[in-house]
PDB file of N, CA, C and O in Angstrom:
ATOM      1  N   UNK A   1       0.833  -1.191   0.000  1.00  0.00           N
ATOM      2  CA  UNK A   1       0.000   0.000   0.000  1.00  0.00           C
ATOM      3  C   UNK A   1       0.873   1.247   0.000  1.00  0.00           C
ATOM      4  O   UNK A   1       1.855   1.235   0.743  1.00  0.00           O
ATOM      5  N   UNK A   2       0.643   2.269  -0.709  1.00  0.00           N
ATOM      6  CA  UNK A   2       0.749   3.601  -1.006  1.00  0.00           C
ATOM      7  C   UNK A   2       0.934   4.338   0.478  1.00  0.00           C
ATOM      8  O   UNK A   2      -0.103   4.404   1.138  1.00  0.00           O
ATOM      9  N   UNK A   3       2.140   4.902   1.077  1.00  0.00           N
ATOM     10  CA  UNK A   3       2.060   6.047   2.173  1.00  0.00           C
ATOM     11  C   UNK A   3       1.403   7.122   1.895  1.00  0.00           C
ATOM     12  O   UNK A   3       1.366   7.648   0.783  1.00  0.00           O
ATOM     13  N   UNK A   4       0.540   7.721   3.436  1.00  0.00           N
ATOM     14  CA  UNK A   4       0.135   8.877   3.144  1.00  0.00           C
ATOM     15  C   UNK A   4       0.360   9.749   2.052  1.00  0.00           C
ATOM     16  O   UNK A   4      -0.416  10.040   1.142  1.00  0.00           O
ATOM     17  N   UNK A   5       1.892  10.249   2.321  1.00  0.00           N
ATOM     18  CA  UNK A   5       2.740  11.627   1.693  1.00  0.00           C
ATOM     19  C   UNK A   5       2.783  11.390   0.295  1.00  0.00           C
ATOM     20  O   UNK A   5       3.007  12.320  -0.480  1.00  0.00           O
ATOM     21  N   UNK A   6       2.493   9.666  -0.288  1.00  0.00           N
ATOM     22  CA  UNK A   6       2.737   9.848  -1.619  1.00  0.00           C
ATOM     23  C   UNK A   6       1.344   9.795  -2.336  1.00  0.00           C
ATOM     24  O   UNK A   6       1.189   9.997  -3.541  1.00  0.00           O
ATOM     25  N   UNK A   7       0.059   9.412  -1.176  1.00  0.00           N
ATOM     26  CA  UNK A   7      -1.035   9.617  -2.095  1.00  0.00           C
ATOM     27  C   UNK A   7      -1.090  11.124  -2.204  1.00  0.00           C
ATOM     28  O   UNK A   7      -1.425  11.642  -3.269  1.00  0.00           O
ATOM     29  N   UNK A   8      -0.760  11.878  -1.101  1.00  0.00           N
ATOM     30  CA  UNK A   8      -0.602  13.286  -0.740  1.00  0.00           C
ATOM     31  C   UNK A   8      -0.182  13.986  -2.364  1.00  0.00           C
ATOM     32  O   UNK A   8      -0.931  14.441  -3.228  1.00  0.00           O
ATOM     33  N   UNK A   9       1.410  13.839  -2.335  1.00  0.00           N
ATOM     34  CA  UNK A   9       1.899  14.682  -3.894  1.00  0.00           C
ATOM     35  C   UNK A   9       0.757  14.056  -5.037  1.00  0.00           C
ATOM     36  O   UNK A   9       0.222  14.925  -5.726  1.00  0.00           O
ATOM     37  N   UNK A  10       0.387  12.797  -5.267  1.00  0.00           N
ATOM     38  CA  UNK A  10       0.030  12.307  -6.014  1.00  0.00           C
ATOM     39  C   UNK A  10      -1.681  12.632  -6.262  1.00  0.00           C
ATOM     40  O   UNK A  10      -2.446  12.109  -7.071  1.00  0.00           O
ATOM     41  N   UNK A  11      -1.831  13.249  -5.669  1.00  0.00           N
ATOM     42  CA  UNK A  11      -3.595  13.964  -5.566  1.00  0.00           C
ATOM     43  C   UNK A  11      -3.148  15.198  -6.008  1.00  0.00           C
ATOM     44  O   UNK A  11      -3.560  15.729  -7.039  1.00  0.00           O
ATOM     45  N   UNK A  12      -2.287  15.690  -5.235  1.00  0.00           N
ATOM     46  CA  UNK A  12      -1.537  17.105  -5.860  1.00  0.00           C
ATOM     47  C   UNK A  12      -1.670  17.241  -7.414  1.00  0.00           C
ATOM     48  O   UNK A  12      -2.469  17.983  -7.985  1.00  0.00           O
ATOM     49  N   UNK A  13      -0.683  16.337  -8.061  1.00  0.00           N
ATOM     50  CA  UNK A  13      -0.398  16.393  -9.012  1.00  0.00           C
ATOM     51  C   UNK A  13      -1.471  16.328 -10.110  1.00  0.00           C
ATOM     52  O   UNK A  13      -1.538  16.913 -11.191  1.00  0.00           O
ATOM     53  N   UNK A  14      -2.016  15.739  -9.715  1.00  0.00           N
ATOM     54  CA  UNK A  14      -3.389  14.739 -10.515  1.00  0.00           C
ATOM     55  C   UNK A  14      -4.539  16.162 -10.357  1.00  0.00           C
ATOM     56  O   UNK A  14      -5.206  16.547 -11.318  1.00  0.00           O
ATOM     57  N   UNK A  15      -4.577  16.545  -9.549  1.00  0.00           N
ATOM     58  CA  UNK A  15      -5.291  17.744  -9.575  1.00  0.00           C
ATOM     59  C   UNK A  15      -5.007  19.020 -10.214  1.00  0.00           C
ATOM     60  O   UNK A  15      -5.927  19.630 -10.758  1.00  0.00           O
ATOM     61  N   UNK A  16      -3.671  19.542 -10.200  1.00  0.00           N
ATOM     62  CA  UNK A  16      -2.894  19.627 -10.811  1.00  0.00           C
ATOM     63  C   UNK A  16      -3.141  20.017 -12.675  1.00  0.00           C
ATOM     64  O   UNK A  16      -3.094  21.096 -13.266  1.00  0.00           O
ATOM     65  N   UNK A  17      -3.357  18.869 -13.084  1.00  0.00           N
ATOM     66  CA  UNK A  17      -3.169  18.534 -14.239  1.00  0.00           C
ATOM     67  C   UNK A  17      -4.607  18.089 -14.926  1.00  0.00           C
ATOM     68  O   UNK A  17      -4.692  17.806 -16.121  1.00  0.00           O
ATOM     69  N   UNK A  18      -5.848  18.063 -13.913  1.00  0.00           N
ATOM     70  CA  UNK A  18      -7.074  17.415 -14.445  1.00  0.00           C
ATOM     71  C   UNK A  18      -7.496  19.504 -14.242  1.00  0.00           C
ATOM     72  O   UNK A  18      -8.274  19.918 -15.102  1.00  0.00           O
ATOM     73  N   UNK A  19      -7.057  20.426 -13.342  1.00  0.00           N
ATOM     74  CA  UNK A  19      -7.209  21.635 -14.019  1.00  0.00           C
ATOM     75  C   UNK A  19      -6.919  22.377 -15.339  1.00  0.00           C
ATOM     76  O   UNK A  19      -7.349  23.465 -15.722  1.00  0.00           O
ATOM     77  N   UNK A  20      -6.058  21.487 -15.951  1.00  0.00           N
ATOM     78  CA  UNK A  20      -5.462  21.307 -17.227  1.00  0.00           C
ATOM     79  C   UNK A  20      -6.953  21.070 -18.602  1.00  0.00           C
ATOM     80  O   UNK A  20      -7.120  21.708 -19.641  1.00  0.00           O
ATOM     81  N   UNK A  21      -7.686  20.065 -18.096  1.00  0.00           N
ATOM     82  CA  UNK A  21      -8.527  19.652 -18.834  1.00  0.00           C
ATOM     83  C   UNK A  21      -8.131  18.201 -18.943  1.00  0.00           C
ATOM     84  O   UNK A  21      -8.862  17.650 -19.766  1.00  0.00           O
ATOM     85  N   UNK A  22      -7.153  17.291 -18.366  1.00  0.00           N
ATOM     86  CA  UNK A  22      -7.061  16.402 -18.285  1.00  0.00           C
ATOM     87  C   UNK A  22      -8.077  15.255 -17.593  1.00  0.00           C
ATOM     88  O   UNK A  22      -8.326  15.270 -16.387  1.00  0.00           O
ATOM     89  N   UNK A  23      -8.580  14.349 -18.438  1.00  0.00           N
ATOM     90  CA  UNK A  23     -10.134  13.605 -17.608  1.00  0.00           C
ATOM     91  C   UNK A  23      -9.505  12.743 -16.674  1.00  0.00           C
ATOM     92  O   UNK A  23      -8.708  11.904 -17.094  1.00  0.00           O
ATOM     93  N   UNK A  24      -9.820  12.860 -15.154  1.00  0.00           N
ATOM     94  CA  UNK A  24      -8.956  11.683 -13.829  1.00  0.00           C
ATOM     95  C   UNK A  24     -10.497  11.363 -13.354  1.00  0.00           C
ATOM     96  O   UNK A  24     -11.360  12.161 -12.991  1.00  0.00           O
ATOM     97  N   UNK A  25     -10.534  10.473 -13.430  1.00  0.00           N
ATOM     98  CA  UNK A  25     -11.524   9.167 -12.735  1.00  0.00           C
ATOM     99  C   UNK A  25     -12.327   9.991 -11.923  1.00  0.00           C
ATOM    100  O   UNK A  25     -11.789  11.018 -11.509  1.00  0.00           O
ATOM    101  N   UNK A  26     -13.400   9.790 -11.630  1.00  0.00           N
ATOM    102  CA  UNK A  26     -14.085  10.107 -10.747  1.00  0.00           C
ATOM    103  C   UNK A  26     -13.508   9.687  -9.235  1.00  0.00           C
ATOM    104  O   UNK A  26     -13.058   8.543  -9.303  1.00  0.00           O
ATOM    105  N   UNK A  27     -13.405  10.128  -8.178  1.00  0.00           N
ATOM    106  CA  UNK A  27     -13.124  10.242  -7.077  1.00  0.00           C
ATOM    107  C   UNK A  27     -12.072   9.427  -6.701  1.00  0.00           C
ATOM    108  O   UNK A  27     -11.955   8.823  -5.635  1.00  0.00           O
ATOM    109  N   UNK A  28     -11.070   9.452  -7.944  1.00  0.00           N
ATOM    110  CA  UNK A  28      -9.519   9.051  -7.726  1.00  0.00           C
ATOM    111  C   UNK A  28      -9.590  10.366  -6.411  1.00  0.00           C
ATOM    112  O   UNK A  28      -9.860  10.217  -5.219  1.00  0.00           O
ATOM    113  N   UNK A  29      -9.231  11.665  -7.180  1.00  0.00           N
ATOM    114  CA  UNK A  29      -8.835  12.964  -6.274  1.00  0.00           C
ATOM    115  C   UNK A  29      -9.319  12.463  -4.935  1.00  0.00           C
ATOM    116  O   UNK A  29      -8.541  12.052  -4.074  1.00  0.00           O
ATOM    117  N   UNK A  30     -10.804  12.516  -4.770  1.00  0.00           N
ATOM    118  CA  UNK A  30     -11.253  12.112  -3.580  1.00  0.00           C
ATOM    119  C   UNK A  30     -10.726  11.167  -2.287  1.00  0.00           C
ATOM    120  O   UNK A  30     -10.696  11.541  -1.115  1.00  0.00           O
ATOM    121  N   UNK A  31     -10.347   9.937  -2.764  1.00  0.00           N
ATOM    122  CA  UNK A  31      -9.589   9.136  -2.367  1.00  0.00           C
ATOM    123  C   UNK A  31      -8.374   9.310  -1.504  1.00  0.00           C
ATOM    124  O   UNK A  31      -8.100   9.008  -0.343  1.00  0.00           O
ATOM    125  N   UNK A  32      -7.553  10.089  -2.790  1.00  0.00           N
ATOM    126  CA  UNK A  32      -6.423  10.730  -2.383  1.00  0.00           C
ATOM    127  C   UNK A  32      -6.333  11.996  -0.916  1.00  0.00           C
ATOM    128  O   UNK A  32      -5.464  12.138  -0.056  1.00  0.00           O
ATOM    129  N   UNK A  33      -7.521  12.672  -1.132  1.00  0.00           N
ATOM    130  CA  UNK A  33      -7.618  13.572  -0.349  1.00  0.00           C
ATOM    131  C   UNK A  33      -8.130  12.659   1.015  1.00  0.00           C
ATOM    132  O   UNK A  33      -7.798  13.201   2.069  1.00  0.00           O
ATOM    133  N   UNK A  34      -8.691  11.695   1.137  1.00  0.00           N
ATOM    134  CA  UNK A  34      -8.700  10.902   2.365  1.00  0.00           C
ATOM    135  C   UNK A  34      -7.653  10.521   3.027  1.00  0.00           C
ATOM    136  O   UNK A  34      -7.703  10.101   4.183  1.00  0.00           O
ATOM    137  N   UNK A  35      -6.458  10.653   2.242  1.00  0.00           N
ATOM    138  CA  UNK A  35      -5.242  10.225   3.118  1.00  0.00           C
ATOM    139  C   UNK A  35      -4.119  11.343   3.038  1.00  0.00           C
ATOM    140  O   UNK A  35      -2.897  11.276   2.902  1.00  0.00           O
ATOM    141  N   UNK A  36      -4.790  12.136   3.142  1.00  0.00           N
ATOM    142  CA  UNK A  36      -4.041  13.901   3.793  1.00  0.00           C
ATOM    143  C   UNK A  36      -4.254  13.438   5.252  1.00  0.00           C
ATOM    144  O   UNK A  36      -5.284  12.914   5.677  1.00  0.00           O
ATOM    145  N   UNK A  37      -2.943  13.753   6.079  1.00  0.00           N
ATOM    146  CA  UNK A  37      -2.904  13.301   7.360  1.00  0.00           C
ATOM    147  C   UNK A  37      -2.072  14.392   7.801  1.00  0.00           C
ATOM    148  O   UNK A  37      -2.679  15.365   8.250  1.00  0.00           O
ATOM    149  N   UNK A  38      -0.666  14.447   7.767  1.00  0.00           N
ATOM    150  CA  UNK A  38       0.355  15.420   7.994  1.00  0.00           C
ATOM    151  C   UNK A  38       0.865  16.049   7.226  1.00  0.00           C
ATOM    152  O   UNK A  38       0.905  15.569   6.092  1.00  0.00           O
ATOM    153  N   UNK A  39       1.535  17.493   7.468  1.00  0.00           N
ATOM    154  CA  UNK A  39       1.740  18.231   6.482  1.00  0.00           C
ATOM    155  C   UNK A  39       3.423  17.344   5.797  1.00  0.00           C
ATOM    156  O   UNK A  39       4.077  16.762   6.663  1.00  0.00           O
ATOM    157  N   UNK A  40       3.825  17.319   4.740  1.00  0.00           N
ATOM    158  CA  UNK A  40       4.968  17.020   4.019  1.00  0.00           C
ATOM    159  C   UNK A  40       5.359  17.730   2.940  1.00  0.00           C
ATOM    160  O   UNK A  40       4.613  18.695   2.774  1.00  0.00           O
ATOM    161  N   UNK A  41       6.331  17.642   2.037  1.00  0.00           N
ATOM    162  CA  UNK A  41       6.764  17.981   1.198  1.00  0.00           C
ATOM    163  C   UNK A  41       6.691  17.432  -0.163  1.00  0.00           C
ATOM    164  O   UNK A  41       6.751  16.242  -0.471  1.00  0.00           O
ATOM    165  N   UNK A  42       6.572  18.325  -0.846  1.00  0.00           N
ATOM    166  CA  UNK A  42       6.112  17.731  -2.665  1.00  0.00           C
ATOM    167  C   UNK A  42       7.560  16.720  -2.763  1.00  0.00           C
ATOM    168  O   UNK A  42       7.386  15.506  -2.877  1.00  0.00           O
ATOM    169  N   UNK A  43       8.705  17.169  -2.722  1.00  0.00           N
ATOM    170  CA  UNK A  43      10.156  16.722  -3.102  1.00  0.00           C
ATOM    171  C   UNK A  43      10.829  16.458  -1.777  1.00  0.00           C
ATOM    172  O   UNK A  43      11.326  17.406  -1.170  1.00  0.00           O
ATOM    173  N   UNK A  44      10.877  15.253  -1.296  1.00  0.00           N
ATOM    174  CA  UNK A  44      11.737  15.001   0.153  1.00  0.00           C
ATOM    175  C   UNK A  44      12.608  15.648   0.368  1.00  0.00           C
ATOM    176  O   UNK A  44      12.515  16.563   1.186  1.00  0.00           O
ATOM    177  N   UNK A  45      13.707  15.390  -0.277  1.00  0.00           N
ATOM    178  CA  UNK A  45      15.344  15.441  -0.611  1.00  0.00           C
ATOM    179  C   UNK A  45      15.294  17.336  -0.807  1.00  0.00           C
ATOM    180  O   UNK A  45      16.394  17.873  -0.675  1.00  0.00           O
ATOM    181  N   UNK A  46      14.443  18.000  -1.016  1.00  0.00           N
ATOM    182  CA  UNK A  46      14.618  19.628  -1.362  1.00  0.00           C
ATOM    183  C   UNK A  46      14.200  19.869  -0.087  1.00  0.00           C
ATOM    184  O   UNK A  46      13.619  19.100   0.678  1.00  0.00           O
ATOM    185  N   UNK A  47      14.712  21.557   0.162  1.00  0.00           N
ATOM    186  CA  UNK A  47      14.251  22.641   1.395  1.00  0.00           C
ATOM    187  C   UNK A  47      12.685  22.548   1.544  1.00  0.00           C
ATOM    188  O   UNK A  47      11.971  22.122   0.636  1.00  0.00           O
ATOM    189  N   UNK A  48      12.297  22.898   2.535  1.00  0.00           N
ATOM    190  CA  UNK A  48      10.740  23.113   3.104  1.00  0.00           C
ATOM    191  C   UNK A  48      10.684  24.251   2.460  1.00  0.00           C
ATOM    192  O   UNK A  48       9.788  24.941   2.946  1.00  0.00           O
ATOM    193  N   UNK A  49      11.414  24.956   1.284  1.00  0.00           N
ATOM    194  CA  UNK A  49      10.674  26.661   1.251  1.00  0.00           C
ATOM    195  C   UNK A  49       9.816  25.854  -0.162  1.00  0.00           C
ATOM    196  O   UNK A  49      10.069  24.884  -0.876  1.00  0.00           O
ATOM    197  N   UNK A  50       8.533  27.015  -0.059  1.00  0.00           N
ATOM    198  CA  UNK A  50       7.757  27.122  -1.346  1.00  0.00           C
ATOM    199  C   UNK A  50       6.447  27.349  -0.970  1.00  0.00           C
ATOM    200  O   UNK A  50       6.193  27.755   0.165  1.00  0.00           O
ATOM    201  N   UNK A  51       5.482  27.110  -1.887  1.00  0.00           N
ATOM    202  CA  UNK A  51       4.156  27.078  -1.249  1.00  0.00           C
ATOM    203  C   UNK A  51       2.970  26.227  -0.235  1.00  0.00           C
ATOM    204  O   UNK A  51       2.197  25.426  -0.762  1.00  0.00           O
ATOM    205  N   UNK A  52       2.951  26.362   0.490  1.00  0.00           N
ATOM    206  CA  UNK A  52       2.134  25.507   1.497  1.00  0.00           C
ATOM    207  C   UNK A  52       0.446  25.350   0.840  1.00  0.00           C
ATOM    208  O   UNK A  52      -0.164  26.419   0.867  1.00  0.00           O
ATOM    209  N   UNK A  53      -0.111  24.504   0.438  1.00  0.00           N
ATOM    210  CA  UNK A  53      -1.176  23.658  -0.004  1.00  0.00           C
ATOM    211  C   UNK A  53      -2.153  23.542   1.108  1.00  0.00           C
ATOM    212  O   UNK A  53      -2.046  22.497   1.750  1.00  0.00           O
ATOM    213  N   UNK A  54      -2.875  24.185   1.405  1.00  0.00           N
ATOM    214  CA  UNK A  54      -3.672  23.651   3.185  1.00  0.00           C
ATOM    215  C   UNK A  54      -4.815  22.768   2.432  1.00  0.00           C
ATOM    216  O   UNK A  54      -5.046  21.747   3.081  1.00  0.00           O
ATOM    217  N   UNK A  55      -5.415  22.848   1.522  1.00  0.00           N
ATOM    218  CA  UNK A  55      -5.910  21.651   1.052  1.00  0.00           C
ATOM    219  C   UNK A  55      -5.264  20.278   1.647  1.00  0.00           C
ATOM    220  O   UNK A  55      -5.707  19.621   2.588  1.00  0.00           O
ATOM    221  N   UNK A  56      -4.207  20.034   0.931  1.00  0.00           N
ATOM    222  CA  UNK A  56      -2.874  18.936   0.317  1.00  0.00           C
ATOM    223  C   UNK A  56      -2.515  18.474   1.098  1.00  0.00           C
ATOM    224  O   UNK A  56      -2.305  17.262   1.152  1.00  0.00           O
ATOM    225  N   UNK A  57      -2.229  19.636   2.374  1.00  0.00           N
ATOM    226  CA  UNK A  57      -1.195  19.589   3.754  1.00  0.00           C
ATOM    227  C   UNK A  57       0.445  18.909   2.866  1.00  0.00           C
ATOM    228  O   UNK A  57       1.016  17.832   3.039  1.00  0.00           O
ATOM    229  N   UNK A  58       0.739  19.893   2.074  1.00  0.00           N
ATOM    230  CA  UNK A  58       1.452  19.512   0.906  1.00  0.00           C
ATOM    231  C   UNK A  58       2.141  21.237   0.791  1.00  0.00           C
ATOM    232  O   UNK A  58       1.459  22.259   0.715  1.00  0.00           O
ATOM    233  N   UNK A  59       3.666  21.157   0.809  1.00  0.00           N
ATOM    234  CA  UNK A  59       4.788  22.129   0.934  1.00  0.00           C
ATOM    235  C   UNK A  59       5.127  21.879  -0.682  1.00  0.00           C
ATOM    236  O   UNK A  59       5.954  20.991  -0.889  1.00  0.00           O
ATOM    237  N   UNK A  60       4.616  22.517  -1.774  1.00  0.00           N
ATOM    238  CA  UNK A  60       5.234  22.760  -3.416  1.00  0.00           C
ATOM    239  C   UNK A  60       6.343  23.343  -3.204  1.00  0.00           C
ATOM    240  O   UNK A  60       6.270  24.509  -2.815  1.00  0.00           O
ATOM    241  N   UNK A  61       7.585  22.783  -3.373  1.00  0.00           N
ATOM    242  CA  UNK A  61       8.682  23.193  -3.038  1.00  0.00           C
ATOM    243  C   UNK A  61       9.473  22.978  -4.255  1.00  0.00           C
ATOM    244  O   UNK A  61      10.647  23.337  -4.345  1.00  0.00           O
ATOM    245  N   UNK A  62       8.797  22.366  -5.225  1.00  0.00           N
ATOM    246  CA  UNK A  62       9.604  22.608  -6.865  1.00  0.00           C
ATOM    247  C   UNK A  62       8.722  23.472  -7.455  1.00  0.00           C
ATOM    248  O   UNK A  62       9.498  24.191  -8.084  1.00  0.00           O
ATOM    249  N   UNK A  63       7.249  24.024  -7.750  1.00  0.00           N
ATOM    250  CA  UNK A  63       7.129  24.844  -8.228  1.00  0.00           C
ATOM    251  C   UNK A  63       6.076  24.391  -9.054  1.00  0.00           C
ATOM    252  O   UNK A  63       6.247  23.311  -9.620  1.00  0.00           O
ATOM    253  N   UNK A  64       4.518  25.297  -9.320  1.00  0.00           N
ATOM    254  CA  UNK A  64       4.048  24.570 -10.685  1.00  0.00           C
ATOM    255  C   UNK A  64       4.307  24.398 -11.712  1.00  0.00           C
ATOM    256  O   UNK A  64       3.809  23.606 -12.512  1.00  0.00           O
ATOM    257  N   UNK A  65       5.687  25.614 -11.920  1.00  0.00           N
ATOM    258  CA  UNK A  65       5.568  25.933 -13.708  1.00  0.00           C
ATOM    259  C   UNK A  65       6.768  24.224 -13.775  1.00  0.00           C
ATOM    260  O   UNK A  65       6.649  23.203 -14.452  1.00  0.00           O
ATOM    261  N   UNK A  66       7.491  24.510 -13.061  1.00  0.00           N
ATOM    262  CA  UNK A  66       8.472  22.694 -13.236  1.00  0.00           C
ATOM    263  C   UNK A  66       8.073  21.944 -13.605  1.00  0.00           C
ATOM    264  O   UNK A  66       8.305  21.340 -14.652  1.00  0.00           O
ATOM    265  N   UNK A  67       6.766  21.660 -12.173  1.00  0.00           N
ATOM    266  CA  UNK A  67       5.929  20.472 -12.417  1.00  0.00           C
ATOM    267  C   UNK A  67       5.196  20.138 -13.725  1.00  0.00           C
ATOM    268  O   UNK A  67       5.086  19.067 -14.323  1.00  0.00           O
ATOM    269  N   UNK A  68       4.647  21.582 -14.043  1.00  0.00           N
ATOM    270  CA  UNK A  68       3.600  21.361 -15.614  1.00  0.00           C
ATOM    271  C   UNK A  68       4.160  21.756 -16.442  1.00  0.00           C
ATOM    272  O   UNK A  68       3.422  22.463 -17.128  1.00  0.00           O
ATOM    273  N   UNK A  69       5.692  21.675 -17.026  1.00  0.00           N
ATOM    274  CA  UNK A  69       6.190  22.465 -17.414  1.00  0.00           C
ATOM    275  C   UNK A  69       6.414  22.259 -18.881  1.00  0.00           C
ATOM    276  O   UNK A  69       6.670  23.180 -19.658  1.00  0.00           O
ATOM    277  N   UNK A  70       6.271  20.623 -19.314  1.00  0.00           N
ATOM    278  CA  UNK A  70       5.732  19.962 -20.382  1.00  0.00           C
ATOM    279  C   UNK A  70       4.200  20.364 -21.264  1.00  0.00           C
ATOM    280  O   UNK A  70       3.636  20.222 -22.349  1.00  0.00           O
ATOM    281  N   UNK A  71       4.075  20.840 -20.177  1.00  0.00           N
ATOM    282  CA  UNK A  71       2.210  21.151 -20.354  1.00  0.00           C
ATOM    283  C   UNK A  71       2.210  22.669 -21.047  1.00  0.00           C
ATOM    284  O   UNK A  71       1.312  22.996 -21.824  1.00  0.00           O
ATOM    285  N   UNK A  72       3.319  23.577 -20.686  1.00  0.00           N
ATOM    286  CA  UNK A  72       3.230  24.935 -21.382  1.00  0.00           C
ATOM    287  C   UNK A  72       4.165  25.032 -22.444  1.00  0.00           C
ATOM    288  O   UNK A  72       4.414  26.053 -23.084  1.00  0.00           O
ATOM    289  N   UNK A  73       4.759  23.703 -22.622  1.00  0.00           N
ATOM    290  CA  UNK A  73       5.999  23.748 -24.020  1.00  0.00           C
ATOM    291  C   UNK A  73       6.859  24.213 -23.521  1.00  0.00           C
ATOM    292  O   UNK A  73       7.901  24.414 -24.145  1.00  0.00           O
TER     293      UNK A  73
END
């Protein structure tokens, strides 16, 4: 089974990217957002600085334009 912190980024992301216009399952997101527990970090291994998510309980600490960054060419 999947840890919290990674359904955590992984709802992030997925949300993310279904604001995009991308179609994600019906209550995948949902799911995901059931196992928001403690606050963590998008990227372990990087600094705690960036944006704090209080949705997410999720620290974006690489950035959206990085993350979607395929998505704007």
């Amino acid at each position: 089974f999947a840890s919290n912190s990674l359904c955590q980024r992984t709802g992030y992301i997925l949300e993310l990217v279904k604001d995009l216009g991308v179609d994600v399952p019906g209550g995948v997101i949902e799911y995901f957002k059931g196992r928001v527990k403690t606050w963590t970090k998008l990227v372990p291994t990087l600094p705690s600085k960036g944006k704090g998510i209080k949705e997410w309980k999720l620290i974006d600490n690489l950035g959206t334009e990085r993350i979607l960054g395929w998505a704007y060419g």
